[in-house]
Steps between C-alpha positions, in 0.01 A plus 500: 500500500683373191891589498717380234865617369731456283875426601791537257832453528730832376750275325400593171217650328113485545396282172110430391492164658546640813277851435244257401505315866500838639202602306285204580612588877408861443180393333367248793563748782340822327203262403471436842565807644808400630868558544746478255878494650872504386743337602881514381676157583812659505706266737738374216733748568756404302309543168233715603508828259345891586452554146297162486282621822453829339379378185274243659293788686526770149304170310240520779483899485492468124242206491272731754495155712509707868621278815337576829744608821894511553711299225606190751871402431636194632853590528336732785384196714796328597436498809130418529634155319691446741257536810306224295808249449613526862086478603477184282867333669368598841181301464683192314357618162837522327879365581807596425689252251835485451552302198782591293505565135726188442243268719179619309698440138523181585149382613403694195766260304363228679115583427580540152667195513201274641248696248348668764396907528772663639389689861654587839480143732441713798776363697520821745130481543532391873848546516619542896894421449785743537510692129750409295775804486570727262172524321215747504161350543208597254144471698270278333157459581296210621305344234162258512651183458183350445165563324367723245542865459207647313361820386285593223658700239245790334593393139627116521238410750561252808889445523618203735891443571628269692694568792775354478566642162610818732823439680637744798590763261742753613305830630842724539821435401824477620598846516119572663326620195153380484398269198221625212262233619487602883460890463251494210297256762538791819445835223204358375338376826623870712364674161177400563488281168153321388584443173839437335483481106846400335684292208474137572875477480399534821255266595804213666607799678108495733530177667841637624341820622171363622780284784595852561139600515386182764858571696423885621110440527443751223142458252592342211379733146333354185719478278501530113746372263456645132701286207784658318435718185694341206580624170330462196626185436379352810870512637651665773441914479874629437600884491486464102171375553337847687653395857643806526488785764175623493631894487659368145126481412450833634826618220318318209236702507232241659197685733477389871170409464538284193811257687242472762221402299701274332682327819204458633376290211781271560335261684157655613191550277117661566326353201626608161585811635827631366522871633499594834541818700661511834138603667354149285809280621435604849152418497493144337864340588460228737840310560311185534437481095855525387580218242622238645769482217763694322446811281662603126654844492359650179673807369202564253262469774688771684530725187143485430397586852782795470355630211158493670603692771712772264192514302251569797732699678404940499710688260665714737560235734703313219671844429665479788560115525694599178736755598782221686489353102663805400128636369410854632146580337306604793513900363434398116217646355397198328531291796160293446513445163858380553462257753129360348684485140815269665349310819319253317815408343732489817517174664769629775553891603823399315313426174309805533803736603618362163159558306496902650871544360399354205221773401719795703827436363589605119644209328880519446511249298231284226475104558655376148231279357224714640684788343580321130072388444413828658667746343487400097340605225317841559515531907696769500247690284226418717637592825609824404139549352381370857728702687365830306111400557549447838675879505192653314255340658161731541431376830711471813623116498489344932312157480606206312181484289613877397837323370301207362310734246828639401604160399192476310491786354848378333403150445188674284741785338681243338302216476772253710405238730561626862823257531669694236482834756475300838853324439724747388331718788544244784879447391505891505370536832616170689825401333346130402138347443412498877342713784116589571225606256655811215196702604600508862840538476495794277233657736697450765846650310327818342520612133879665530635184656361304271624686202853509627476127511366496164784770319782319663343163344475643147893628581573128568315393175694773295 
């Protein structure tokens, strides 16, 4: 069976980059069946943050991205680490070293000095002397010093290091806190890992653990190292840049569905294909046709597939998507008209919170230019000739084609062009030249509002 996971740290926030690795993990193991587990690598104590943890596991609830079993957190296997470091110095695996920080400046002086790549000389390797006093030995553990170590990455292909590129690192330090390298090695063997997707910022960290793998006897995974998403620029993505916390998406007004189409874009592709739902990504992603290189973060890209989504999304499900954007329509009368007359025009729930108040709210004030062209010459006679029709009218006015023959009706009256009634009227109504179709907003208002709108506008002209 296929088991994947994803593995943050909670020292700051979950950003796309790494929702994105968690999404191709998520992907593989429900293509497959699978499991899909969490880890928190939460042994950082020092910097480690609740309100980081918490807000890594609302962008998964929020996302709909569901992890299988028990959250595992590292900080609560202390002392399963350390079964495995005294295991590894009983069978001569690992040492103890007791180089001091002064001694391993200066072979790192000294290596600099000579040009060469600065690495422990293992000089406690097979140390069997009295330790020196007064210092407390890190364990490192026993490195190949010869050959290659190999394994063949899912995305770069066959990957060959060797060996002696890899010096003893240290598996726990000084104090007996285990290192990064050595418990991601023993979580994702005793997880039951057969796939592990991540950045490849990572992939000099996999020789290191596949020492840890060989040392224990533990089945190495295949392993997948995706390339870094960059900015638009083809530089490094920054927080300006959209690497921000992915539940800052969630406050901009962007649909679940849509970052997830969109991340998974970034750097995967089925065809042309450009729009994907969940139940389509889970039936064609395959890890093994990730691009091999980096992917452009497109904020356009992202809008468009937003506005997609908003578009195709039920009425009353956007209703209530609405209400945290300070938009409460979900009892209005005129709730399908409302929402079919603004979505197309929304690009973010923010956009179309906006485009609602727009149409709901009475202008308190006229845009100046807008204001000047519309409201010359003999606008103010027209409205109030408008405003009286659409009082007397013979039959009762709902649809916007009902408005639309009150218009031209007017337009006909008085032999105008239809810009001579629709700009005056759309200042009226919306406060400046901007907002949905006249004919839908004014079905959507109701003759009395729209009157009101129009009598304080001829008030304004006077």
């Amino acid at each position: 069976m296929t088991v994947t996971r994803f593995a943050p740290s909670p020292t700051g926030y979950l950003h796309i980059g790494g929702l994105r690795t968690a999404l191709f993990s998520w992907l593989t193991a429900k293509h497959n069946d699978g499991k899909f587990l969490l880890r928190i690598e939460d042994t950082d104590m020092a910097r480690n943050s609740e309100e980081a943890k918490d807000a890594i596991l609302k962008a998964f609830e929020w996302v709909g991205m569901s992890h299988d079993g028990e959250v595992i957190y590292q900080s609560k296997r202390f002392d399963l680490y350390k079964q495995y470091i005294d295991q590894l110095l009983e069978e001569g695996k690992a040492y103890k070293c007791y180089m001091s920080k002064e001694e391993l400046a200066a072979l790192r002086e000294e290596q600099m000095a000579k040009k060469e790549r600065t690495r422990y000389d293992g000089r406690y390797r097979d140390f069997t002397g009295t330790p020196p006093e007064g210092i407390d030995p890190v364990i490192r553990i026993k490195a190949p010093q010869e050959g290659i170590i190999s394994f063949v990455d899912g995305v770069k292909g066959e990957m060959n290091i060797a060996a002696n590129e890899v010096d003893d690192f240290v598996i726990a330090r000084a104090d007996g806190a285990p290192t990064y390298n050595f418990v991601v090695a023993i979580d994702d063997a005793l997880m039951g890992l057969t796939d592990v997707i991540r950045g490849d910022d990572h992939l000099y960290n996999t020789p290191k653990q596949i020492v840890v793998y060989n040392a224990l006897g533990f089945k190495i995974p295949n392993f997948y190292h995706v390339a870094m998403i960059n900015n638009e620029q083809g530089k490094k993505l920054s927080k300006r840049d959209g690497a921000t916390d992915v539940m800052d998406y969630k406050a901009m007004g962007y649909l679940p569905e849509a970052l997830l189409n969109f991340l998974v874009r970034l750097g995967w592709s089925h065809g042309d294909q450009e729009i994907f739902s969940l139940e389509e990504m889970i039936t064609l992603f395959d890890p093994k046709n990730i691009n091999k290189s980096s992917s452009n973060y497109n904020l356009d890209k992202l809008l468009w597939l937003n506005a997609h989504y908003i578009k195709n999304t039920p009425n009353a499900q956007l209703a209530e998507m609405l209400i945290p954007f300070g938009v409460d329509i979900a009892e209005h009368d005129k709730l399908e008209m409302l929402l079919d007359a603004t979505k197309e025009r929304g690009k973010t729930l923010v956009e179309l919170a906006e485009q609602i108040n727009l149409i709901l709210s009475a202008p308190t004030k006229y845009d100046e230019k807008a204001a000047k062209k519309a409201f010359k010459g003999e606008a103010k006679e027209i409205l109030r000739d408008f405003a009286t029709m659409l009082q007397t009218w013979e039959t009762p006015l709902h649809l916007p084609s009902d408005y639309h023959a009150v218009m031209e009706k007017i337009v006909a009256d008085k032999e105008i062009g239809f810009g001579k009634i629709g700009m005056p009227l759309r200042v009226s109504v919306m406060g400046a030249m901007t907002g949905s179709g006249m004919d839908e907003i004014m079905a959507i208002l109701g003759v009395d509002e729209i009157v009101s709108r129009i009598e304080k506008a001829i008030t304004t002209i006077e």
